[in-house]
C-alpha positions as CSV (number, residue, x, y, z in Angstrom):
1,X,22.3,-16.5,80.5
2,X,22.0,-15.2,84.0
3,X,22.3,-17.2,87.1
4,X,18.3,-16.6,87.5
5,X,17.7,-18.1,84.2
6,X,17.1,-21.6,83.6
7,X,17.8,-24.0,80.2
8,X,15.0,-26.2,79.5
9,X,16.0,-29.2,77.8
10,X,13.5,-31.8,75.8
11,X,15.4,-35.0,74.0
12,X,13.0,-35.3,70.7
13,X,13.7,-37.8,67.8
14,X,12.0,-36.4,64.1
15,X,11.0,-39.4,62.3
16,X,8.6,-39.8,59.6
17,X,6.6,-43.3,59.7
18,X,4.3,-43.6,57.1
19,X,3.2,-46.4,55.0
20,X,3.4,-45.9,51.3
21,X,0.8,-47.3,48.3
22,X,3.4,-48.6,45.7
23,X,1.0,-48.3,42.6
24,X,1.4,-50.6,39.5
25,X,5.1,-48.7,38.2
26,X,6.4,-49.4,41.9
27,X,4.9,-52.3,42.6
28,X,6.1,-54.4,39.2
29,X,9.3,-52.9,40.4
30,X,9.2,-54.8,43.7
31,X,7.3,-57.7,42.5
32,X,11.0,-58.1,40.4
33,X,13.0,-58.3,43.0
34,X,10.7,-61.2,45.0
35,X,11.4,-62.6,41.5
36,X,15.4,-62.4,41.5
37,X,14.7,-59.5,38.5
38,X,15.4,-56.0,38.0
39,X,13.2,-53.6,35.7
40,X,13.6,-50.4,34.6
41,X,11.0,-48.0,32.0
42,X,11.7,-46.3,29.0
43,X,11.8,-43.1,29.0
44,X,10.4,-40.8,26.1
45,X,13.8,-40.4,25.0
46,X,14.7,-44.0,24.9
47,X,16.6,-44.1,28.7
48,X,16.2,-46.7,30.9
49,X,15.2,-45.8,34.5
50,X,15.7,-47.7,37.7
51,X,14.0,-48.0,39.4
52,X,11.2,-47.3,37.3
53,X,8.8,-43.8,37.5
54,X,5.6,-43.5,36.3
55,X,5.9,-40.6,34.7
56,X,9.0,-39.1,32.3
57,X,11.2,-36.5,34.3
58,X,11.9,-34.7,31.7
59,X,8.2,-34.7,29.8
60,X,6.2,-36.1,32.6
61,X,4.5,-38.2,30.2
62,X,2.9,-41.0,31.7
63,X,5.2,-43.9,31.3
64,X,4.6,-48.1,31.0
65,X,7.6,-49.7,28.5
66,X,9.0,-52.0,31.1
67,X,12.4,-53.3,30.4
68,X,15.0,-56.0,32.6
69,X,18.2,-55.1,33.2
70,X,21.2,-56.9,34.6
71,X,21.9,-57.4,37.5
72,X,25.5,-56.5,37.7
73,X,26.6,-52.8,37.1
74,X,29.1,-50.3,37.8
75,X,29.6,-47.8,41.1
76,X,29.0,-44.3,39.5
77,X,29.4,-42.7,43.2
78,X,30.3,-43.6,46.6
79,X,30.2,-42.9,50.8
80,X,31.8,-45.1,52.7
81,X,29.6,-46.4,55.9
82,X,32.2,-46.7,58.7
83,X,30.1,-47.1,61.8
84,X,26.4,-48.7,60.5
85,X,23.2,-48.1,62.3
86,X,20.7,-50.4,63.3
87,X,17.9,-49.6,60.4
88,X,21.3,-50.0,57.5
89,X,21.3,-53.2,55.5
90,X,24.7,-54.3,56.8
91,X,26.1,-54.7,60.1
92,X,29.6,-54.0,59.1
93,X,31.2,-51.1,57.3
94,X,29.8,-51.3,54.1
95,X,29.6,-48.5,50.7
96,X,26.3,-46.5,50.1
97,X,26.9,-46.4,46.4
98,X,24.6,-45.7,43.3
99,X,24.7,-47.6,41.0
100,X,24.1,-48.2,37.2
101,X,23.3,-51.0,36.3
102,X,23.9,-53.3,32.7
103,X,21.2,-51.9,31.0
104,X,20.1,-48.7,32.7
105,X,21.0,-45.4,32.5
106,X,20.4,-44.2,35.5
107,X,21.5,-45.1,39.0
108,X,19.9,-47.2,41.9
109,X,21.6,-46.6,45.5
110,X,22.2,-49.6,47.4
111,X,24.7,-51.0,49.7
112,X,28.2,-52.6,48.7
113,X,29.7,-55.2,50.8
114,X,33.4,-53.8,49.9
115,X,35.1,-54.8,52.8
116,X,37.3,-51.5,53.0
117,X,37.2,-48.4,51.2
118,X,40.4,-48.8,49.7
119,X,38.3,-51.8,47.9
120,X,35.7,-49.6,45.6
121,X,36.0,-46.9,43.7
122,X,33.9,-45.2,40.7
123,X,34.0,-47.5,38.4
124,X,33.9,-50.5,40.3
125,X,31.9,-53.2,39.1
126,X,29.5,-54.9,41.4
127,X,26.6,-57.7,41.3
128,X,23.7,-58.0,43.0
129,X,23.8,-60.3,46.3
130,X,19.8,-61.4,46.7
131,X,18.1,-62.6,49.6
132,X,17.2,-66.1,50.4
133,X,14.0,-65.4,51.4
134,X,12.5,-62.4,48.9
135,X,9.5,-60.8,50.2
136,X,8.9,-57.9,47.3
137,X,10.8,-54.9,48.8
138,X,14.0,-53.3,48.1
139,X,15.8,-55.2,50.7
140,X,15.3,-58.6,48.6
141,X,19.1,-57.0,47.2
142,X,20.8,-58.0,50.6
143,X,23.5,-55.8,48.8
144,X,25.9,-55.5,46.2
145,X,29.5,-57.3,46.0
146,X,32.4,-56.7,44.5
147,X,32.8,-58.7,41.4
148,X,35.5,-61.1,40.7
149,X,38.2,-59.8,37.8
């Protein structure tokens, strides 16, 4: 760049606002958690899903076999969250983990409320921490906690 030149400089933030239709799969789904319940679907091949699709991903048959699960389960994979932003479930460092829980065979990510990273690890096991106040949406899970051995 030459001392005739200038730099133009713009701040811009990318962000993608939209509001989503949930649609009976998705909506049952959240309809659990203002309930205190987790629900998965059965796949075509017999595997539990959570949370739930409408469609198989392997066959993308349409899909409607609704099935609880627990609501404890075990980390499958972790980040740890040192610095939290404003939008993240916690205001503390806190574990994005996924994972599986009693029942399912697939993974939901959430938050853990691990205290340290030294404290979770794949195959930790963790239980759901609900919300007082449930309002049908995926942060009626406050989080997940450790659980007590």
């Amino acid at each position: 760049m030459t001392d005739t030149q200038t730099s133009l400089h713009a701040p811009h933030v990318l962000e993608y606002p939209y509001t989503r239709s949930v649609g009976p799969v998705i909506g049952r789904f959240l309809t659990g958690l203002r309930d205190g319940k987790i629900e998965g679907i059965r796949s075509t091949s017999g595997k539990v899903i959570v949370p739930p699709t409408g469609y198989d991903p392997d066959t993308g048959a349409d899909l409607d076999e609704f099935v609880e699960v627990g609501t404890g389960g075990v980390v499958t994979t972790w980040s740890w969250q040192p610095e939290p932003r404003a939008n993240n479930p916690l205001d503390r460092p806190f574990a994005w983990a996924l994972i599986q829980l009693d029942g399912a065979d697939t993974g939901l990510l959430h938050a853990v409320d691990a205290g340290s990273p030294e404290k979770i690890e794949v195959g930790t096991r963790v239980k759901v921490r609900w919300r007082d106040e449930r309002v049908g949406h995926i942060n009626d899970i406050e989080c997940f906690d450790l659980e007590q051995s």
